[in-house]
Structure formats: structure tokens, C-alpha cells
Phi, psi and omega in degrees: 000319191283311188291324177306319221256354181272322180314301180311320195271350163287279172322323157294303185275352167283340151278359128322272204306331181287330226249297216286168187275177212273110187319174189218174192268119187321159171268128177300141158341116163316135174306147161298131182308142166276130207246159183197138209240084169211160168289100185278102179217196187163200179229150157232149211200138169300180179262051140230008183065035175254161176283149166260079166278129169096040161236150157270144094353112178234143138296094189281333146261123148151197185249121006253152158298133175119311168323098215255179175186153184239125182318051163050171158311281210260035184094339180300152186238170097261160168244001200062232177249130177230185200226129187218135183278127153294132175074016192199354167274121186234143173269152169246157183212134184206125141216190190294144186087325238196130164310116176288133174276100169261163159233199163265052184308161192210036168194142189315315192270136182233128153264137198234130179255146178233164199219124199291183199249002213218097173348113202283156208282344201248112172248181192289169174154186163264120173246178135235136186259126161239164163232132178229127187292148188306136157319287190292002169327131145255090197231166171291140169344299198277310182291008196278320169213143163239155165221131176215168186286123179237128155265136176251124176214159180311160151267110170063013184078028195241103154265044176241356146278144178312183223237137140300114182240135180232094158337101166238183171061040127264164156248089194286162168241141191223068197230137197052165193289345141269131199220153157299188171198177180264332180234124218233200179236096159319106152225140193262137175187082178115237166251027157264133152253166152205134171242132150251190181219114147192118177245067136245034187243194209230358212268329165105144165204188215225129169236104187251123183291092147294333196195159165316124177066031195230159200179123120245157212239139182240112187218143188141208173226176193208064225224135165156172169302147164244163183302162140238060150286305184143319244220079156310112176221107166246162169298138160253141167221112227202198188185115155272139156249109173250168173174164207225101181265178212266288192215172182282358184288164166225123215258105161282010144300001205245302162151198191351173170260094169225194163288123192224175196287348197264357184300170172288316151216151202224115178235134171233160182208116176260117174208140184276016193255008200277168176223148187255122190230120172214129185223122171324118158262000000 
């Protein structure tokens, strides 16, 4: 009996142990959150990149809660020294017009965008973009104004991200990883725009094939109210670069294909007088 009854309780637990799931590993603990202690400031700036004076800032979470400051003249804030849950601490940016903003800041210093409320005046659509160079300029004829064809469309169906402008009616040049384009970037906010042309930015600026081995390079900027007639004329504060090169190759050791001083001929006119024409059709 005794030999029996050992057999049974062996053959039971060994079917247990076959038949039941598979021991498992302790579940480790959730991490602690990191908590960080630093002096929290920063800007708040429209979605043009102008200051936002007279807004608030809060801290809604983290030590101490609550804890509000009004942006400066030139957007600026502090909040002092706070204590932040990383990845879960949240600031609010708020004013009257302009949609409240919260983020996560992850840097002492923070830029926070507020985006007006009030329908910007340049919507998608068929615009002509002209840029026409300062009267004292000494540039070739054909190089003096350009006109060109613009579609305007949303980025991502968001209208509160800047704008797409797709460029046409040129032989625009699109060579290398900084590149002239076809396509630059609007942003926008009410009845203000701004373009910039530079390329080392992401925004895009403009290299046009007039003629064989002939280029002109368009770089600078573009900021003001525009009409809401339709019809627009801003400072471009800028540079035509025109020039005539050797050949048609194109050397990715020098970069882009654009205009450079070493061409055979090469004229630029930097002026804050040049003018930006963007009118609906």
C-alpha cells in the first residue's frame, strides 16, 4: 500500500507539471518615473515666427501646480525653478484669439506656438507669384522680374501648419541634397505671410534655367500683411544672383547648380527694395 500510494502521488505530479503552463519569470516592477528639477523658460511665437506678448504660460502639472507668468514684449517667459515628471508634465500657453496650446517640454528652454483663431487670409488655391528686382539693380533685362504659376495647398490637411507653394510656368533646377526647388514654403498667420529662400533651410528657394548654361538664383525673405482683395505687393529683402556658366555639367563637388562668383559671368544685387507680388486668380 505504501509502495502504491507513492507511485500515485508521483504520477499525479508529474501530470501536473506536464499538463499546467509553463512556469513564467516575476513581472519586473514598472519604472519610476524620472522626476528633474530645472529652470524652466523659454518663447511663445505665432506660426510665423512673431512674439506672442501677453499670453499665459502655466504649469499644470508637476511642483508647484499652477504656477502662471505673462510672456514679455518679445514673447518671452520664466517659470523658475520647477520639478517635472518627464514625459508627463504638462505646460498650457493660452491667449485671447489664439488656440491654447499644452506640450511636454523636454528642455529648460522651451518654444511654444500659438496658432490664431482667426482664418488665415492666403487659403489654398491658384495664385501668380512674381519677385521683381530693385530699380537700381544692374542686372540683364530677362533677369529683372520673374513670374511664375503658384498652387497653394495644405500640409497634411492641417491648417495650422504652413503652407505648400508648388511652383510652375519655369525651368526651375532640383540637383542635390541642398537643393534649389520648385517648392517653397508659406507661413502664415491672419493677414501676415512669410517666405524664406535659403538654402540651408528646409523651406526651399529658387534656381531658374533662363537659357542654355544661363541661371537665375533667387534667396532671401518675405514677411508682411497681405491684401484680402487678392492682390499683394511685399519687400522680398534678398538677392538675384544672375550668371552664365561654361557648361551645362553639373559638378556635386561645388553643390547645387546655382550661381557662383567664379562663373564666367556672374552679377548679384542685394537689396532690401526688391518686391514680392502674389496675386489669386
Amino acid at each position: 500500500m505504501k509502495g502504491t500510494t507513492y507511485l500515485a502521488i508521483t504520477c499525479l505530479s508529474l501530470s501536473a507539471a506536464c499538463s499546467g503552463p509553463p512556469p513564467t519569470s516575476p513581472t519586473p516592477p514598472p519604472a519610476a518615473p524620472r522626476i528633474v528639477t530645472l529652470t524652466l523658460d523659454g518663447w511663445v511665437y505665432d506660426t510665423v515666427g512673431k512674439p506672442v506678448p501677453g499670453a499665459t504660460v502655466e504649469l499644470i502639472d508637476g511642483v508647484p501646480a499652477g504656477l502662471a507668468v505673462v510672456t514679455d514684449g518679445s514673447g518671452s517667459f520664466s517659470l523658475g525653478d520647477v520639478t517635472l515628471t518627464v514625459s508627463a508634465t504638462k505646460i498650457r500657453a493660452s491667449k485671447d484669439g489664439y488656440a491654447t496650446t499644452l506640450i511636454d517640454p523636454t528642455h529648460a528652454r522651451t518654444v511654444i506656438t500659438l496658432a490664431l483663431l482667426t482664418p488665415p487670409v492666403i487659403r489654398p488655391g491658384e495664385y501668380t507669384m512674381s519677385f521683381v528686382a530693385d530699380s537700381a539693380c544692374d542686372l540683364p533685362e530677362p533677369a529683372r522680374t520673374r513670374t511664375y504659376s503658384a498652387t497653394i495647398t495644405l500640409i497634411r490637411g492641417d491648417v495650422n501648419l504652413p503652407l505648400n507653394v508648388a511652383l510652375s510656368g519655369a525651368s526651375f533646377v532640383v540637383q542635390g541634397d541642398i537643393s534649389p526647388t520648385s517648392s517653397l514654403v508659406a507661413h502664415v498667420a491672419g493677414d501676415y505671410v512669410a517666405f524664406l529662400l535659403d538654402p540651408y533651410e528646409f523651406d526651399g528657394y529658387i534656381t531658374e534655367r533662363l537659357a542654355p548654361a544661363t541661371y537665375l538664383e533667387l534667396t532671401g525673405s518675405v514677411a508682411g500683411s497681405v491684401s484680402t482683395s487678392g492682390a499683394s505687393s511685399l519687400p522680398f529683402d534678398g538677392t538675384f544672383a544672375y550668371c552664365v556658366k561654361q557648361s551645362e555639367v553639373w559638378q556635386p563637388e561645388v553643390g547645387p547648380f546655382g550661381c557662383y562668383a567664379n562663373d564666367p559671368v556672374y552679377t548679384r544685387c542685394d537689396s532690401k527694395n526688391h518686391r514680392f507680388m502674389l496675386t489669386r486668380r
